[in-house]
Each structure stands twice: as C-alpha cells, then as structure tokens.
C-alpha positions in Angstrom: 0.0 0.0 0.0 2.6 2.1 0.8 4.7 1.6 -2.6 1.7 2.6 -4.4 0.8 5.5 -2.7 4.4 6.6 -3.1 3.7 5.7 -7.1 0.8 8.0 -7.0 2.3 11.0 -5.2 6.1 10.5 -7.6 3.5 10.1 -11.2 1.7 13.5 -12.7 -2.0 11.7 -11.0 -2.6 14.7 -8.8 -5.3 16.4 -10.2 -5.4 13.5 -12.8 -9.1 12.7 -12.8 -9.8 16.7 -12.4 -10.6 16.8 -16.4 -10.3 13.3 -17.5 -12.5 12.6 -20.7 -15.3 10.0 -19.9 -17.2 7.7 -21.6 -16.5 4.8 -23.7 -17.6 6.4 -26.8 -14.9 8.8 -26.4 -12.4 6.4 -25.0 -12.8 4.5 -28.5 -11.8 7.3 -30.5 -8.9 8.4 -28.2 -10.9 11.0 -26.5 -11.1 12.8 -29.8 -14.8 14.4 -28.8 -15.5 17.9 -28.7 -17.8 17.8 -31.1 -20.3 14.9 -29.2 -24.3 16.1 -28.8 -25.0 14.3 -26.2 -25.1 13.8 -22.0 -21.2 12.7 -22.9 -20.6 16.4 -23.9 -20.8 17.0 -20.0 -17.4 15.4 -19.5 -15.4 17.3 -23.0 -17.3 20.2 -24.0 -20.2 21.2 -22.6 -21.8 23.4 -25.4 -22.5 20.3 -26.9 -25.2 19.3 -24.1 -26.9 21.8 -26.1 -28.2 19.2 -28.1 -29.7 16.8 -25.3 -33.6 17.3 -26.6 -34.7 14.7 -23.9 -33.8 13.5 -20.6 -31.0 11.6 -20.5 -28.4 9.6 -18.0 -24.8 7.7 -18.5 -22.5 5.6 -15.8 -18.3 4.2 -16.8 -16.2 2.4 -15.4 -12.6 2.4 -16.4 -10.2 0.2 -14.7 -6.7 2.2 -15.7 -4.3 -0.1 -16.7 -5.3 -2.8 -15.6 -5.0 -1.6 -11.4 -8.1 -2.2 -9.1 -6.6 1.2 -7.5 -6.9 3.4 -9.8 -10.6 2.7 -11.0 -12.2 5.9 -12.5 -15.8 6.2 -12.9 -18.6 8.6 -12.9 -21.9 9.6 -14.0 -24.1 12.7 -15.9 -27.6 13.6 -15.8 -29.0 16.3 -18.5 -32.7 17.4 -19.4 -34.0 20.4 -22.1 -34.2 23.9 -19.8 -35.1 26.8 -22.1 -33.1 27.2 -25.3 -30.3 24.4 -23.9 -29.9 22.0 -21.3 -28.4 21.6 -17.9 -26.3 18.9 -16.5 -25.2 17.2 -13.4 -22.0 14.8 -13.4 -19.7 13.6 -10.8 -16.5 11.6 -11.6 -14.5 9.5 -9.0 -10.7 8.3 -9.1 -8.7 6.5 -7.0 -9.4 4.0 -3.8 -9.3 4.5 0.1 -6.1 5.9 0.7 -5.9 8.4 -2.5 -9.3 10.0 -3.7 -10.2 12.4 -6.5 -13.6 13.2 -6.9 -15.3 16.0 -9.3 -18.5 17.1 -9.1 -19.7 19.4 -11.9 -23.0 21.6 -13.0 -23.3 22.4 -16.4 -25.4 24.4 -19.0 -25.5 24.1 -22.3 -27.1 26.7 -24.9 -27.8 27.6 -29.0 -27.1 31.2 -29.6 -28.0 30.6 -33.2 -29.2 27.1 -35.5 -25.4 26.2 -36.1 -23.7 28.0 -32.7 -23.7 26.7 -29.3 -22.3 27.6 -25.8 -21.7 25.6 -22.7 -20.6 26.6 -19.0 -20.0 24.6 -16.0 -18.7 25.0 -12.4 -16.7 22.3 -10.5 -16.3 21.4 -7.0 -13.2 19.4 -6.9 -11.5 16.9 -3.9 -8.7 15.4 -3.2 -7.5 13.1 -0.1 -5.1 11.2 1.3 -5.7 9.2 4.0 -2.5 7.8 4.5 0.8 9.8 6.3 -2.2 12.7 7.7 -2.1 14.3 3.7 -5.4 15.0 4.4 -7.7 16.6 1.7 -8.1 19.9 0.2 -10.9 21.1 -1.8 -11.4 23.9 -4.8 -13.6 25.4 -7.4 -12.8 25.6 -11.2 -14.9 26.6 -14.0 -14.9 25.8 -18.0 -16.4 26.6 -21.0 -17.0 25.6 -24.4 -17.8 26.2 -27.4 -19.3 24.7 -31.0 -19.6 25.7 -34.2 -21.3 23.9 -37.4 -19.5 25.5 -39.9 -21.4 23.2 -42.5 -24.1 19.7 -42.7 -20.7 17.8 -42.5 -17.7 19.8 -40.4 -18.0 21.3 -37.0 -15.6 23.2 -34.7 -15.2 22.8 -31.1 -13.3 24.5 -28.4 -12.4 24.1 -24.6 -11.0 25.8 -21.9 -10.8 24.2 -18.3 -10.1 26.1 -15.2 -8.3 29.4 -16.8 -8.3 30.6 -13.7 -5.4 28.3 -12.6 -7.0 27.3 -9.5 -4.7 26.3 -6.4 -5.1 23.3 -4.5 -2.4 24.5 -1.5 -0.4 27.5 -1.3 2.4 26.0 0.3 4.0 24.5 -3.2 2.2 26.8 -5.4 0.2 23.1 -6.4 -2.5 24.2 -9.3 -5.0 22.0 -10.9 -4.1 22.0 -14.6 -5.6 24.7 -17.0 -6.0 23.0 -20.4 -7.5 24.0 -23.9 -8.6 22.0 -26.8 -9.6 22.9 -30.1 -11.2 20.0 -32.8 -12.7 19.2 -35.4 -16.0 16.5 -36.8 -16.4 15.5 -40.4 -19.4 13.8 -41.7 -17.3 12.0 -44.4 -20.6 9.7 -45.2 -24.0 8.8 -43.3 -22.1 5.5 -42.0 -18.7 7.4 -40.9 -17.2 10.3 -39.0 -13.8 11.4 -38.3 -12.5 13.5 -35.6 -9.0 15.2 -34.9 -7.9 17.9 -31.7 -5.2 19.3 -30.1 -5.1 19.5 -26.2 -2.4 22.0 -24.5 -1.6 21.8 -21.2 0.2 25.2 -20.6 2.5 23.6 -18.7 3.2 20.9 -20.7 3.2 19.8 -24.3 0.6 19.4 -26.6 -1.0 16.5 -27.5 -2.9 15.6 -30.6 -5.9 13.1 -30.9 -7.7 11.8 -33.9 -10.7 9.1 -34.0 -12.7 7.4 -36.5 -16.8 5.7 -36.3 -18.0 3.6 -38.7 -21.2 2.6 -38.3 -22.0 -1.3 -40.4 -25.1 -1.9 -39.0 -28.1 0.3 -37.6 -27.2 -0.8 -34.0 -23.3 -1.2 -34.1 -21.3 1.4 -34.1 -16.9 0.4 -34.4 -14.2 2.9 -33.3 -10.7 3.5 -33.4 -8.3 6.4 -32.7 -5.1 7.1 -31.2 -3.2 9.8 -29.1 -0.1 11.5 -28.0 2.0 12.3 -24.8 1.6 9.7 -24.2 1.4 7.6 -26.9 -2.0 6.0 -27.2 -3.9 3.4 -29.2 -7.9 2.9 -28.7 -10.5 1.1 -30.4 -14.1 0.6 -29.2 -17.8 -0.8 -30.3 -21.5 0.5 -29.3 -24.7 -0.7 -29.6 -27.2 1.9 -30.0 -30.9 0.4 -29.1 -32.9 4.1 -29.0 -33.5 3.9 -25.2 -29.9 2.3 -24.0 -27.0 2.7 -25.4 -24.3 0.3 -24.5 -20.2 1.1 -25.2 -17.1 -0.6 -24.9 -13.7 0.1 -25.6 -9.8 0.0 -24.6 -6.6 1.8 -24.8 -3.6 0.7 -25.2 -0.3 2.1 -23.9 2.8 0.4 -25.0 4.7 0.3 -21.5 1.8 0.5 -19.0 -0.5 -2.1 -20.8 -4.5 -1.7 -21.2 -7.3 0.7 -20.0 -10.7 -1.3 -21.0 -13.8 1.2 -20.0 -17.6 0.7 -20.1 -20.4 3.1 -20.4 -24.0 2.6 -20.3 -26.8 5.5 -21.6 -30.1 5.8 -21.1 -32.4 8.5 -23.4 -36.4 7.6 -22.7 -38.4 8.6 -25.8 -39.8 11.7 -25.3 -43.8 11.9 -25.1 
C-alpha cells in the first residue's frame, strides 16, 4: 500500500481525474470528442449538451491499466431547460487511501441554428488518507464552445479552469488549466472522423484523432489514437434508442491496457 501511494504521489495523477475525458464512446476514438451532442458532452465540451432534446443519464467504469486502485468512474444527468440544457456529473478516481472526486454543473445553450455555448462550475476533492495528507478542496470553471461551420464539419473549443485554480499555497500546487480545439467530419452517413489538439500550458501538446463507422443500424466500431503519451484505442457500441451500451480499450505500450464501459439511457420523449 505504501509503494503505491508513493507511485501516486512521484507520477503526474494529482489532479489527474480533475478533467479526464469519460465515456466509452470517447475512449474509443482516443478521446477525440468535442464535437459529441450528447449527456457525454458533459465530460469534453459542454456546449454540446446543447443538443440533449430529452432527458437523458450515463455511468463508466474504467479500470486504468489494468489496477483495481486506480478505478475511474462517474456519471451525468441532462434534461431540455429553455433554449439548452443543464447537467449534473460527478467523476470519481482512485481507492481508500488516495481520492479524487469531481463534481460538476453544467449548461448548455444555442445562440443561433449552427452556434452553441456551454458553461460549468466544479467542486473538486482530493484526499489522502494515509501519512495525515489530508484533503483539500477547490472550485474551477470551464467553457465551451461549438460551431457547425457546414451539414458535415463542426468546430469545437475548450478551456478548463483558466483561472489556474490552487489546490495549496504552500508548493504553489494548481489544478491543470488545459485548452482544446477539434474538429468532426461527416465523411458519409455510415462514418465520421474527428482530430484535436489539447495543450496543457505547462506541458506539451498532444494531438488526438478518432474514426466511427457505423456497419449496421445498432453497431457502431471505433478506433483512434493519441499523443504524450502515446496511445492506441478502439471501441464498439450498440445503439438500441433507449440504451446505449459502449465498450472500448486503450492501449499504452509500456503500462499495458485501460478497457472502459459506459452505459446511456435516453427515454423517448412523449
């Protein structure tokens, strides 16, 4: 117990799960997914909850690497208010001696047919129960942004916490501020491709790209990959309407496999 948390405290984790993409649509194209319309938007850009036109509800589970320890999962709730939608979603990383936990409140809106906003304010924790850490907590904010520039590309953009928000003042720790910028095209009815860039500003950036095809009218096949680190995903959904079920894994050369696990729900409306 003690190795690990000494693994933990030595590897950039703190303030990992802070902003971690979710969802295992996302996970199978590499995260590349500021463009989603749906209660996944919650977790990558929330403009795009904008689109949620009925109530709607998603769980993951990702088991990182392989390590019962460093489980990450989470939830999101969205239904239509006014000319968008709002959100709940809470995100959890980490077992009993080192926690990370996110708890986020989002809004999504259309300014115009093709132009969306999205906001969202974060109530983030972290313990450690081991040594007497202790826990600190702290507030961050994001916002997005989506643009259809036409029926087949869109444009997304991302900012979290630009305010830089400390965690202690002691070592000047920060949660990360990070922007993302992407794009979606429609190459066909059965396929999509998506590309982004993520900076970190204090680290460098990375670049993510994804592919869906969709062969049948319930099964949906992904792939993508990543950088910093390198990264290799692919994934597979089944789409029934009401539920939506999606699996998929990354695959880091030296650290081995992330296989995650999502679950939506989207009643009809009436």
């Amino acid at each position: 117990m003690r190795l690990l948390l000494t693994t933990l405290l030595a590897l950039p984790f703190l303030g990992y799960a802070q902003n971690e993409p979710a969802g295992a649509r996302a996970a199978g194209m590499a995260n590349a997914a500021l463009n989603y319309t749906d209660i996944w938007s919650t977790f990558q850009n929330q403009a795009g909850i904008a689109g949620v036109d009925r109530f709607s509800a998603g769980a993951f589970y990702e088991n990182k690497f392989g390590v019962r320890e460093l489980a990450y999962t989470g939830f999101a709730a969205a239904s239509p208010l006014g000319n968008g939608a709002i959100a709940l979603s809470y995100t959890n990383f980490g077992f009993d001696v080192y926690r990370e936990g996110k708890l986020g409140l989002a809004y999504g809106m259309k300014l115009s047919d093709g132009f969306s906003v999205g906001v969202q304010l974060n109530h983030h924790t972290i313990r450690i129960s081991a040594e007497d850490y202790g826990s600190r907590g702290a507030v961050t904010a994001e916002v997005g942004f989506r643009l259809e520039v036409s029926e087949k590309v869109s444009l997304g953009a991302h900012i979290f916490n630009p305010s830089r928000t400390k965690l202690n003042s002691f070592s000047d720790e920060r949660i990360p501020t990070l922007l993302r910028f992407g794009a979606q095209y429609t190459m066909s009815e059965d396929l999509i491709a998506s590309a982004e860039v993520e900076k970190d500003i204090d680290r460098r950036p990375l670049f993510r790209a994804g592919l869906e095809y969709q062969p049948a009218e319930v099964l949906f096949v992904r792939m993508g990959t990543s950088s910093e680190p390198m990264l290799f995903a692919f994934g597979m959904g089944l789409n029934f309407e009401t539920f939506k079920f999606d699996l998929a894994a990354t695959y880091h050369s030296i650290i081995g496999y992330s296989p995650q696990v999502s679950l939506t729900f989207a009643p009809d409306k009436k």
